[in-house]
C-alpha positions in Angstrom: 15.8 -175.8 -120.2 14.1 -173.2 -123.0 16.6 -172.0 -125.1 15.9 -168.1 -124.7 14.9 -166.5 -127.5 16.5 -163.7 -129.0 15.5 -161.4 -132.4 18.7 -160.8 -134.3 18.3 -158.0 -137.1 21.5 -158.1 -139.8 22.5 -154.6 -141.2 24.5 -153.8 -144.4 27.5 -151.8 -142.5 28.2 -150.2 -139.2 26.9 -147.0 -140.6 23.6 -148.5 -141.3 23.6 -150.2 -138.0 24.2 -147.2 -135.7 21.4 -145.1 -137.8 19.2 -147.9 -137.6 19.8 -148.2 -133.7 19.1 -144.4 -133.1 15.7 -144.6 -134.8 14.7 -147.6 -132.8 16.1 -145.6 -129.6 14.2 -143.0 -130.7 11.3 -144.9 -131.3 11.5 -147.0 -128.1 11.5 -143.9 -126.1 8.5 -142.5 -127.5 6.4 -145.3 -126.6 7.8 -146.0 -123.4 6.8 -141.7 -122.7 2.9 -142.9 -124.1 2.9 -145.2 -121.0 5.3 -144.2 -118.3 7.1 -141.6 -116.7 10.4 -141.0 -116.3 11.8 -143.5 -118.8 15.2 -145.2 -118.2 17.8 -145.9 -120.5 21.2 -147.9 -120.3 24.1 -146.6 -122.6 26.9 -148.2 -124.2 30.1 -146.3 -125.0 32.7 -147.8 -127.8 32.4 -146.9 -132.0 28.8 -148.0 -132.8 27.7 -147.3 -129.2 29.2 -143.3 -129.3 27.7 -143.5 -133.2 24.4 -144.3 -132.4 24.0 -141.0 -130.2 25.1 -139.1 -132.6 22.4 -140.2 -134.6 19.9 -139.6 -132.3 21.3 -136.4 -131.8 21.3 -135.6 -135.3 17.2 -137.0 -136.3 14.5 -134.7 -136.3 12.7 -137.2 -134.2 14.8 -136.2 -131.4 12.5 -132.9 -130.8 9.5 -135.6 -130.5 10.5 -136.7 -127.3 10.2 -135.1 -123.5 13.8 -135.6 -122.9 12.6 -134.3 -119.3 11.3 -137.6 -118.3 14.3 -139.5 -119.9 16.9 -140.9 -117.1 20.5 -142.1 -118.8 22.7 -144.7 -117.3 25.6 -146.6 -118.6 26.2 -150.1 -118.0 30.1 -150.2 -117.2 32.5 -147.4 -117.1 36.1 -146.4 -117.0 37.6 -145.6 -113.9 39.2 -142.7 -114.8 38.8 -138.6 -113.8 35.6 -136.7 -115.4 36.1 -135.5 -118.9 39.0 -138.4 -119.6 39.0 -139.3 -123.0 38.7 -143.0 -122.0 35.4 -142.5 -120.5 32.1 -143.5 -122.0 30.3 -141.0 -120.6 32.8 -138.2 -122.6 32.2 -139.8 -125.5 28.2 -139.7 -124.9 28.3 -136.0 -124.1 29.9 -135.0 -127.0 27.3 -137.4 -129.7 24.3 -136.4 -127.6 24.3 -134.5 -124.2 26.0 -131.6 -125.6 24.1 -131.2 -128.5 20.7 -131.7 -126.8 21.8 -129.0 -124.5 18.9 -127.9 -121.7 16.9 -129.6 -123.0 18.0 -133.0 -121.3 18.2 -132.1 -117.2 21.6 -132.4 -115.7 20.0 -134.4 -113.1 19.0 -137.0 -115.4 22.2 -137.5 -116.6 23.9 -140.5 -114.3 27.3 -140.8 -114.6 29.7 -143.3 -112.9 32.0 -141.2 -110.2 35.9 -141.6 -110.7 38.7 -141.2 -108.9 38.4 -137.9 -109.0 35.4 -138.4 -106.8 36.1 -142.0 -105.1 39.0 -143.8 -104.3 38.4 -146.8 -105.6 36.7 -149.1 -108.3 34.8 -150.6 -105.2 33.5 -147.5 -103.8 32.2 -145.9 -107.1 30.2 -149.1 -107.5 28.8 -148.8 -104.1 28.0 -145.0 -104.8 26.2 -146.1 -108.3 24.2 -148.6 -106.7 23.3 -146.1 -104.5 22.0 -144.1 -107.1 20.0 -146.4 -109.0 18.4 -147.2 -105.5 17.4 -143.9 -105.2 15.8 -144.0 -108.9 14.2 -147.2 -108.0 10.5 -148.4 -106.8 9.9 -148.0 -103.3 12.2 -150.8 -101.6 14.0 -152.0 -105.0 17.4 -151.7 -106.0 17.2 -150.1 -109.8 14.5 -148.6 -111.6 12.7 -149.8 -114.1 15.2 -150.1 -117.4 13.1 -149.7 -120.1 16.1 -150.6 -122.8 19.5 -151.4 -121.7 22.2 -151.2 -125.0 25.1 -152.5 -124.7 28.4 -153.1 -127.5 30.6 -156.3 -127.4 33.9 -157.1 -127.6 35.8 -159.2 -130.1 36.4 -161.4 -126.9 32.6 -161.8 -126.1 32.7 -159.2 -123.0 29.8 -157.4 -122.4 29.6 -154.4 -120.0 33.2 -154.5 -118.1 32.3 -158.9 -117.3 34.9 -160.0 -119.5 35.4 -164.2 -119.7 37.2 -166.0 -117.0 37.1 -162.4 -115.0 35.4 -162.8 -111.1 33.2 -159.7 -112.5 31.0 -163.1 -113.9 30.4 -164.2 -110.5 29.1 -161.3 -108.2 25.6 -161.7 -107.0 23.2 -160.1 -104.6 24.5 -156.6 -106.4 23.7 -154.3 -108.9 26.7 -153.0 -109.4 30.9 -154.3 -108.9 34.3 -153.0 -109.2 36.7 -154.0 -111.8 40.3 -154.6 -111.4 42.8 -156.0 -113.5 40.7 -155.9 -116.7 41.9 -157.5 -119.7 41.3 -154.6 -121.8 42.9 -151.3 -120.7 42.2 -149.3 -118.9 42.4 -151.7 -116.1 39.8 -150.4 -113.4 36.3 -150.7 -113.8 33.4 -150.6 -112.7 29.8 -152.1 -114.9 26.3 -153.6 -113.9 26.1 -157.2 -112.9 24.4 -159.8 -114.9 21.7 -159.0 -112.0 21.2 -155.7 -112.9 21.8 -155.9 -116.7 18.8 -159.0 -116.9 16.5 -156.5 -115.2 15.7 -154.2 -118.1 13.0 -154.6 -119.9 14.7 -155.1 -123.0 18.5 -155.6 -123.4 20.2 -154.6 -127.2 23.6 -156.2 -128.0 24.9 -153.8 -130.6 28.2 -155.7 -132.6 30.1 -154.5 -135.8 33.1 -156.1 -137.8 34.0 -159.2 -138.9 36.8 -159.5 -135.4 33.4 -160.0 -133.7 31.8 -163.0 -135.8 33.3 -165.6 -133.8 31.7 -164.1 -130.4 28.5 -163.5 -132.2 28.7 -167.0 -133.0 29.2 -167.8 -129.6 26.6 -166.3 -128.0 23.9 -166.6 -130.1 24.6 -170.7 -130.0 24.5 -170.1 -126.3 28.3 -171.1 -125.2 28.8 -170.5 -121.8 29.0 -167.3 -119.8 32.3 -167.9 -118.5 33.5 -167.9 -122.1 31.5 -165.7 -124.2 29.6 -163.3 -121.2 27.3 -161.9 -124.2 25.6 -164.8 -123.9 24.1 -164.2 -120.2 23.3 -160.5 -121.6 19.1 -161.0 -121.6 16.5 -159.0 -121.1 13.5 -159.6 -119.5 10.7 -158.9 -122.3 13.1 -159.0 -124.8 16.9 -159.8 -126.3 17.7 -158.1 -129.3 20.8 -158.5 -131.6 21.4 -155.6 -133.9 24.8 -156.7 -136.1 26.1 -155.7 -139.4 26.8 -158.3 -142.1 30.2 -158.7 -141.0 29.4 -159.1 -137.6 26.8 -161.7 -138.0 29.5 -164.1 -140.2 27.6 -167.3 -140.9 26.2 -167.7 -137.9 22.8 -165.8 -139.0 20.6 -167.0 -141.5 19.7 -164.1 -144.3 16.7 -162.9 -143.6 13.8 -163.6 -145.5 11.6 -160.7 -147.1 13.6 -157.9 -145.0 12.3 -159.8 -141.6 14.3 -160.2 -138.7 15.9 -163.4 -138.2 15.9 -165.0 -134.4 18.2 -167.1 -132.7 
C-alpha cells in the first residue's frame, strides 16, 4: 500500500500558525471563487481553530472575496442549545460571522441543530446529513468541500472520532451521533471519516508541545483506532499546519523555508 502523502508546514508559535492559516483560507477561497461557485468550507472550533477566523476576519484580504458564494460547515459539534459557550459554532460567530456581518448570507451559514432543536445526538446527525444533501450534486450526499480544517486533540481525535470510540466505525454515512465522549461535553455529533475524506483538501491544524506525541503518531501512520488523525485525508491533498512545538521531532526542519512532507 502507498504511504499517503501529506505536506507538513512547521510555524514558529501558535500565533504565527493561526495567521498563517487565515491567509491560506483566504487565499484558498479566492481561487476556488476563480473556478467555482458556491465554495464550501469545513470549520474547526477549539484555540487555533476560533484564532484563525479571527484572522481572516481581521485581513484586508477578507473584502477580496464574494462571501456570497461561500458555504460554512463544521466538521463535529457540541450537542448543546444555540449560543452555548461550548459550541463551535459560538465561538466562529464571534471571530468571523459577526464581524463580517451582511455580508456573509445567513443562509450560508450551516450550523449543527441542538437540543434546543432535536432531541437527540442521533437525530441532529440525521438532520445535518440532510442538509449537506441538499447542498450536494444532483443524487450525492455532500457538496463538493473545497477545504475541510480541522484541530486535533492531544489524544489524536479529530472531528468528535476520538480512539477506541464506535464514532471510528460508522459507514455508509455522512454524518453520526456521539455519546459518551471522552472529552466533555459528552454528546456529539461530527462527519464520518466518509464525509471528512471527501473534501478536496483536508488541513490538520495542531499547536503545543501536549500534541507532539499525536503528531508523531499520525504522521508515521499508526492506526486509526489509536491516533484517528491519521485517517483524516483529503482527496487532492493532506496538509499539516503545526507550530514548532507541535511538530516535536517528528518533522524534519525545513530546508530553505520549504515545506517539509510526510
Amino acid at each position: 500500500m502507498t504511504r499517503p502523502l501529506r505536506d507538513v508546514v512547521v510555524h514558529p508559535d501558535a500565533d504565527v500558525l493561526a495567521q498563517a492559516t487565515a491567509a491560506r483560507l483566504l487565499t484558498a477561497l479566492l481561487d476556488a471563487q476563480s473556478h467555482h461557485r458556491p465554495v464550501h468550507v469545513v470549520l474547526t472550533g477549539g484555540t487555533v481553530g476560533t484564532r484563525t477566523l479571527a484572522e481572516v476576519a481581521a485581513s484586508p484580504v477578507r473584502a477580496a472575496v464574494d462571501w456570497t458564494g461561500v458555504h460554512l460547515w463544521w466538521g463535529d459539534e457540541r450537542f448543546v442549545p444555540a449560543g452555548h459557550a461550548d459550541r463551535n459554532d459560538t465561538g466562529a460567530r464571534e471571530a468571523l460571522l459577526d464581524p463580517l456581518g451582511d455580508l456573509l448570507p445567513a443562509a450560508n451559514v450551516h450550523a449543527v441543530p441542538g437540543p434546543d432543536a432535536v432531541a437527540t445526538p442521533e437525530d441532529a446527525a440525521r438532520a445535518y446529513a440532510e442538509e449537506l444533501a441538499a447542498h450536494a450534486p444532483a443524487g450525492g450526499a455532500l457538496p463538493v468541500l473545497d477545504v475541510l480544517l480541522l484541530g486535533m486533540g492531544p489524544d489524536g481525535h479529530v472531528a468528535s472520532l476520538f480512539p477506541g470510540h464506535p464514532g471510528l466505525d460508522v459507514t455508509g454515512r455522512t454524518t453520526t451521533g456521539v455519546e459518551g465522549s471522552p472529552k466533555p461535553p459528552p454528546l456529539r455529533v461530527s462527519l464520518t471519516f466518509e464525509a471528512i475524506r471527501s473534501a478536496r483538501e483536508v488541513w490538520v491544524v495542531a499547536a503545543g508541545a501536549e500534541k507532539a506525541d499525536a503528531v508523531a503518531a499520525a504522521l508515521g501512520d499508526g492506526p486509526v483506532t489509536q491516533v484517528p488523525a491519521a485517517g483524516a485525508l483529503g482527496q487532492e491533498r493532506t496538509l499539516w499546519l503545526v507550530d514548532l512545538a507541535a511538530a516535536g521531532t517528528a518533522v524534519p526542519a525545513p530546508a530553505d523555508g520549504l515545506p517539509a512532507s510526510a
